[in-house]
C-alpha positions as CSV (number, residue, x, y, z in Angstrom):
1,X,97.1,109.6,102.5
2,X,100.6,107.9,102.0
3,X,101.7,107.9,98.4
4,X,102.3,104.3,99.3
5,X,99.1,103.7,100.0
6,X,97.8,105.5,96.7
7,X,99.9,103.2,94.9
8,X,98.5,99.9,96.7
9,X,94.9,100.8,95.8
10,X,95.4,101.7,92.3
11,X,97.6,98.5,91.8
12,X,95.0,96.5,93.2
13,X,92.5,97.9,90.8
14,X,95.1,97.3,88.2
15,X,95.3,101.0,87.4
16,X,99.2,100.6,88.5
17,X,101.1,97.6,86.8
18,X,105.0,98.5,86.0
19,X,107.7,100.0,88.3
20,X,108.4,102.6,85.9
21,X,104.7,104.0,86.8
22,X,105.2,103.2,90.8
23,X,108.2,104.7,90.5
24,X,107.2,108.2,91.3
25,X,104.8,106.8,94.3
26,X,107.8,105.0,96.2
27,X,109.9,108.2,95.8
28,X,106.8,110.6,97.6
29,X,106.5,108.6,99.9
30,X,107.2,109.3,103.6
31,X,106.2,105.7,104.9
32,X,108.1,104.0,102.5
33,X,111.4,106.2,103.3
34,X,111.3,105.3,106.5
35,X,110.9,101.7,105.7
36,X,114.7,102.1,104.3
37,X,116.5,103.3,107.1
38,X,118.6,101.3,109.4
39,X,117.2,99.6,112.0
40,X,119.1,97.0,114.9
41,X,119.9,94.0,113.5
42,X,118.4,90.3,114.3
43,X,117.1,88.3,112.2
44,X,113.8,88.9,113.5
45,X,113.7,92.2,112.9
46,X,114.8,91.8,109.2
47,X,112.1,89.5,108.8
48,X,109.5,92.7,110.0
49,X,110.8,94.9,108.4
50,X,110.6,93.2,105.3
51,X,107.0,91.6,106.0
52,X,106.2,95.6,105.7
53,X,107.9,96.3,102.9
54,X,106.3,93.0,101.1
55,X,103.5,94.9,101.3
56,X,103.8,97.5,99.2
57,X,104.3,96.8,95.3
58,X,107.6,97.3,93.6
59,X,109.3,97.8,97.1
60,X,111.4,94.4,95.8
61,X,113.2,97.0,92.8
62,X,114.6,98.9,95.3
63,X,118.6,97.7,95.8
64,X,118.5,97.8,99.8
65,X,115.3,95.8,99.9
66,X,117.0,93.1,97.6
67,X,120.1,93.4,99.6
68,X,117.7,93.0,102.7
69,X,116.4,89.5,101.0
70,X,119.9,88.3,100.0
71,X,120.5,88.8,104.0
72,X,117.2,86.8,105.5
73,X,118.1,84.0,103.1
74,X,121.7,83.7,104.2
75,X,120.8,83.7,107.8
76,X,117.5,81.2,107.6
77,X,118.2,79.3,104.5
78,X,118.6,75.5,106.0
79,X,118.2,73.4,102.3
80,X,114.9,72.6,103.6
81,X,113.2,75.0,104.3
82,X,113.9,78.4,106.4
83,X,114.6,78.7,109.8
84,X,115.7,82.0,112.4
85,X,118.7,80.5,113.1
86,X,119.0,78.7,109.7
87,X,119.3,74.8,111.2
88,X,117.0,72.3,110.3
89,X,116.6,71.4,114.1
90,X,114.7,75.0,114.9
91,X,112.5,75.0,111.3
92,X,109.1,76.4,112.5
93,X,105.8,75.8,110.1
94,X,105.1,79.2,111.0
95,X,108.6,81.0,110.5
96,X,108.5,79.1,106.8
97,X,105.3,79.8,105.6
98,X,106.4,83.7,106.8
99,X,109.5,83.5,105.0
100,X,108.4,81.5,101.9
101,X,105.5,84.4,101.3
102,X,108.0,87.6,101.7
103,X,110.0,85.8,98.6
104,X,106.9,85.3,97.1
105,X,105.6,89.1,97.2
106,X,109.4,90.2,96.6
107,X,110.0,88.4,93.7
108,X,113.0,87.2,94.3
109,X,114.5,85.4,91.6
110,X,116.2,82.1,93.0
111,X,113.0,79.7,92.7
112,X,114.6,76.6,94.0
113,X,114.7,78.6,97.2
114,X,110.8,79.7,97.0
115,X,110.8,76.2,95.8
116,X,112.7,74.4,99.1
117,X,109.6,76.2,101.4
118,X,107.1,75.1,99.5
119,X,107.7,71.2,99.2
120,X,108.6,71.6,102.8
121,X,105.4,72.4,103.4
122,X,103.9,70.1,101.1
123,X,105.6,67.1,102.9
124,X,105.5,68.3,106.5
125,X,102.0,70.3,107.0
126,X,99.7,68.5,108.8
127,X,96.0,69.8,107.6
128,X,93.9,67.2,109.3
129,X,93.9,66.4,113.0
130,X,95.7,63.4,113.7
131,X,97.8,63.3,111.5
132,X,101.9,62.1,112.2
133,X,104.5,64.3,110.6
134,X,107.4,62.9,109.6
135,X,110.1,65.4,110.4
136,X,112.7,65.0,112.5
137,X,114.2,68.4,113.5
138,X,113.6,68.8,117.5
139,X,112.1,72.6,117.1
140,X,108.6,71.7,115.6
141,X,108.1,69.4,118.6
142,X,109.4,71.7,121.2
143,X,108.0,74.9,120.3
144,X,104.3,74.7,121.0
145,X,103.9,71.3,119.8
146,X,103.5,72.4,116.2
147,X,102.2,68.8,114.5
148,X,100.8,67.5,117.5
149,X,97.6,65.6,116.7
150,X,96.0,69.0,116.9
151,X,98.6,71.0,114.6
152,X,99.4,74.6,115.4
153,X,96.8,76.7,113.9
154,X,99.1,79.9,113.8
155,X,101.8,77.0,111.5
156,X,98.6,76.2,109.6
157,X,97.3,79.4,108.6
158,X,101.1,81.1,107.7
159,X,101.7,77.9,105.2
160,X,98.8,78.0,103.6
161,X,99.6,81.7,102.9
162,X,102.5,80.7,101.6
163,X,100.9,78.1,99.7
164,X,98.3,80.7,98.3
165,X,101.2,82.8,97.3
166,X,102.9,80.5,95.1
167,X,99.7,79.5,93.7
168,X,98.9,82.7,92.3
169,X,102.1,83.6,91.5
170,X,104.4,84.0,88.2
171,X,106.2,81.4,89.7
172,X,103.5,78.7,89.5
173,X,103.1,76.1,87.0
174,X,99.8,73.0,88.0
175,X,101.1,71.0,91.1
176,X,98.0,68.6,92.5
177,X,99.4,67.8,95.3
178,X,99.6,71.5,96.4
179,X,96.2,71.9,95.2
180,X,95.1,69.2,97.5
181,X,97.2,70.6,100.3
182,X,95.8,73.9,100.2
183,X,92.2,73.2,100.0
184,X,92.8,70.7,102.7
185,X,94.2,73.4,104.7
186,X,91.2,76.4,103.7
187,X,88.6,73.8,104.6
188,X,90.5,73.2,107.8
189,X,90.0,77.0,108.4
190,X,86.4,77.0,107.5
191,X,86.0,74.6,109.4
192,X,87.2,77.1,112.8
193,X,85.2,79.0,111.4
194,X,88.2,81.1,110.5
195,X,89.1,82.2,113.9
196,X,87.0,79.9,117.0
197,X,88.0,76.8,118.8
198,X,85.6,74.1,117.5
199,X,85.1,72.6,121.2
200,X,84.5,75.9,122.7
201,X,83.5,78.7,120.0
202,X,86.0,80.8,121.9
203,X,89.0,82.9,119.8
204,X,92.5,80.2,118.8
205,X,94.1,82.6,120.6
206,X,94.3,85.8,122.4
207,X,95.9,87.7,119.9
208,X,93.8,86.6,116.5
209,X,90.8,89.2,117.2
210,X,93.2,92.1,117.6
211,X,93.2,94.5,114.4
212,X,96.6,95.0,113.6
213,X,98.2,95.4,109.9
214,X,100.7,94.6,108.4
215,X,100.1,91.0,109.8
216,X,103.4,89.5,112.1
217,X,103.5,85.8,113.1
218,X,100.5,86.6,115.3
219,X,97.9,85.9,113.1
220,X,94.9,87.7,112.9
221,X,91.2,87.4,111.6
222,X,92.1,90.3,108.9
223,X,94.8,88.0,107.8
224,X,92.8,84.9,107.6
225,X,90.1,86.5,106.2
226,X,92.6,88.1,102.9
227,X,94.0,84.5,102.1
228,X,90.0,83.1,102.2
229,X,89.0,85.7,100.0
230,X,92.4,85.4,97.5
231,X,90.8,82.0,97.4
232,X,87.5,82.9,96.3
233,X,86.0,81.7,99.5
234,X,84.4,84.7,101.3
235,X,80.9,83.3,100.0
236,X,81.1,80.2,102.0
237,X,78.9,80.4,105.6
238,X,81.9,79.9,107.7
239,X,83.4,83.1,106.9
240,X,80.0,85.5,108.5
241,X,80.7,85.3,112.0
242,X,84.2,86.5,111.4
243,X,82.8,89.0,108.8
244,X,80.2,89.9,111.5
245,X,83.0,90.8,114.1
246,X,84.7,92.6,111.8
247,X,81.6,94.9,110.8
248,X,81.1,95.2,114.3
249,X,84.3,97.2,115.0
250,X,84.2,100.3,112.7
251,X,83.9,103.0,113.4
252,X,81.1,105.6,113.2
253,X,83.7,107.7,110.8
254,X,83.7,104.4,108.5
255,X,87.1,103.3,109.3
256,X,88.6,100.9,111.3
257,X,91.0,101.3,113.9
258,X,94.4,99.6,114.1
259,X,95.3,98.2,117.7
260,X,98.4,98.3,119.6
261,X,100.4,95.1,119.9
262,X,103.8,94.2,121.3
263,X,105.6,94.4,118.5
264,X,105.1,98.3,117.9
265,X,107.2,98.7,120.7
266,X,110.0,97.5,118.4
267,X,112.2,99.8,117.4
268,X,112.8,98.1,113.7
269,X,108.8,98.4,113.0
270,X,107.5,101.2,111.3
271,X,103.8,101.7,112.0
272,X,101.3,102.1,109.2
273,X,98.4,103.2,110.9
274,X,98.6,105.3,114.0
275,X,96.6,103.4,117.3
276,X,93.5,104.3,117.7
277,X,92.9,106.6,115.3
278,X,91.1,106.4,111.7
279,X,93.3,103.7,109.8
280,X,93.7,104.2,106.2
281,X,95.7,100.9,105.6
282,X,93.9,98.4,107.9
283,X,90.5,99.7,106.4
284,X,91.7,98.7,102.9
285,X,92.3,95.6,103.8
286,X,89.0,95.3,105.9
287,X,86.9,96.8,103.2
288,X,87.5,94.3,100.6
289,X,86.9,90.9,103.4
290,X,82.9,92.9,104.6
């Protein structure tokens, strides 16, 4: 096991809770090492590399990864919100909520940034079907048709992570009308069912049943499943066919196995978990959602 990884499970069972103790994890660690070299440079791949690296705790202390988040802001930052190409006209729900999060887990220290995503989100969501979204930049109506009357479940489900993020971060201080944005948006995704068309019972899309961690803007059922539970929602009935499919892939050995996507092709990503072989990371994360 990845001294990474150690660290993750004993942080999340609060055994972990200071740098100066994770220190000595980050330093041992192979994966994380790797995480810090140099990779091509797009924006995109910035943003993946440090969706991984938002993964593991105290990764924000180290002086590369902050220089890392100084970058992403300076090339997405629009005022509004965050974008690739950092213009309002090309601000994506999904791309926001993405970016919003990493600044979240990374703790980076400019709120009225983490702030900018948020209220974007809290004006511009749509969490109901038919409802009209007042933005104006061409992107969200291009792209996919993200606030159609039917919005974009992949925009939906990466701002209410976002949303989740905040909420249970040091940043947060009682908002309502994020409160009602966010449990508009969970019920929405009870309401699939957490991953199935309502007309048709079949998967939102192709990609959401694929087992893949860490999570990119495909979103999958692991990922869905993590921000129900951080909301204390596992218990509710919607969640068991999701939890059922889950169950239904491990493994004889106990584990889960982590699938190949498109992405690990990139040269900028760093797998976690090898393909098709006994996943340490991605069963974590599943063991905690069954």
């Amino acid at each position: 096991m990845d001294r990474a990884l150690e660290l993750k499970i004993k942080f999340q069972n609060n055994e972990i809770n200071s740098f100066v103790e994770a220190e000595q994890y980050l330093n041992n660690s192979d994966l994380y090492k790797q995480l810090l070299t140099d990779f091509d440079f797009s924006v995109l791949n910035l943003l993946w590399r440090l969706t991984q690296l938002s993964e593991i705790p105290f990764s924000n202390n180290n002086p590369i990864v902050a220089e890392w988040v100084e970058k992403l802001i300076n090339y997405t930052f629009t005022g509004d919100g965050f974008s690739l190409n950092g213009k309002n006209d090309y601000l994506l729900a999904c791309y926001n909520g993405m970016i919003t999060s990493i600044l979240i887990k990374l703790n980076y220290p400019d709120k009225d940034k983490i702030d900018a995503g948020i209220n974007w989100i809290k004006r511009y969501q749509n969490v109901k079907r038919g409802e009209k979204c007042d933005w104006k930049g061409a992107g969200l109506k291009k792209y996919g048709g993200c606030m159609k009357s039917t919005p974009c479940y992949i925009g939906l489900v990466k701002s209410m992570i976002a949303l989740s993020d905040f909420k249970h971060s040091d940043y947060y201080k009682t908002d309502n009308d994020l409160e009602v944005k966010l449990s508009n948006g969970l019920d929405y995704i009870l309401n699939q069912k957490v991953f199935l068309r309502t007309s048709d019972n079949r998967p939102v899309t192709k990609e959401i049943t694929k087992l893949t961690y860490p999570f990119t803007w495909k979103i999958n059922i692991i990922e869905i499943l993590r921000l129900l539970n951080s909301n204390q929602l596992l218990n509710d009935d919607r969640c068991s066919v999701a939890q059922d499919y889950l169950r239904s892939k491990q493994k004889k050995s106990g584990f889960w196995w982590c699938q190949a996507s498109n992405i690990t092709k990139n040269s900028s990503w760093i797998g976690f978990d090898k393909s098709r072989e006994s996943g340490l990371w991605i069963s974590n994360e599943i063991e905690k959602l069954v």
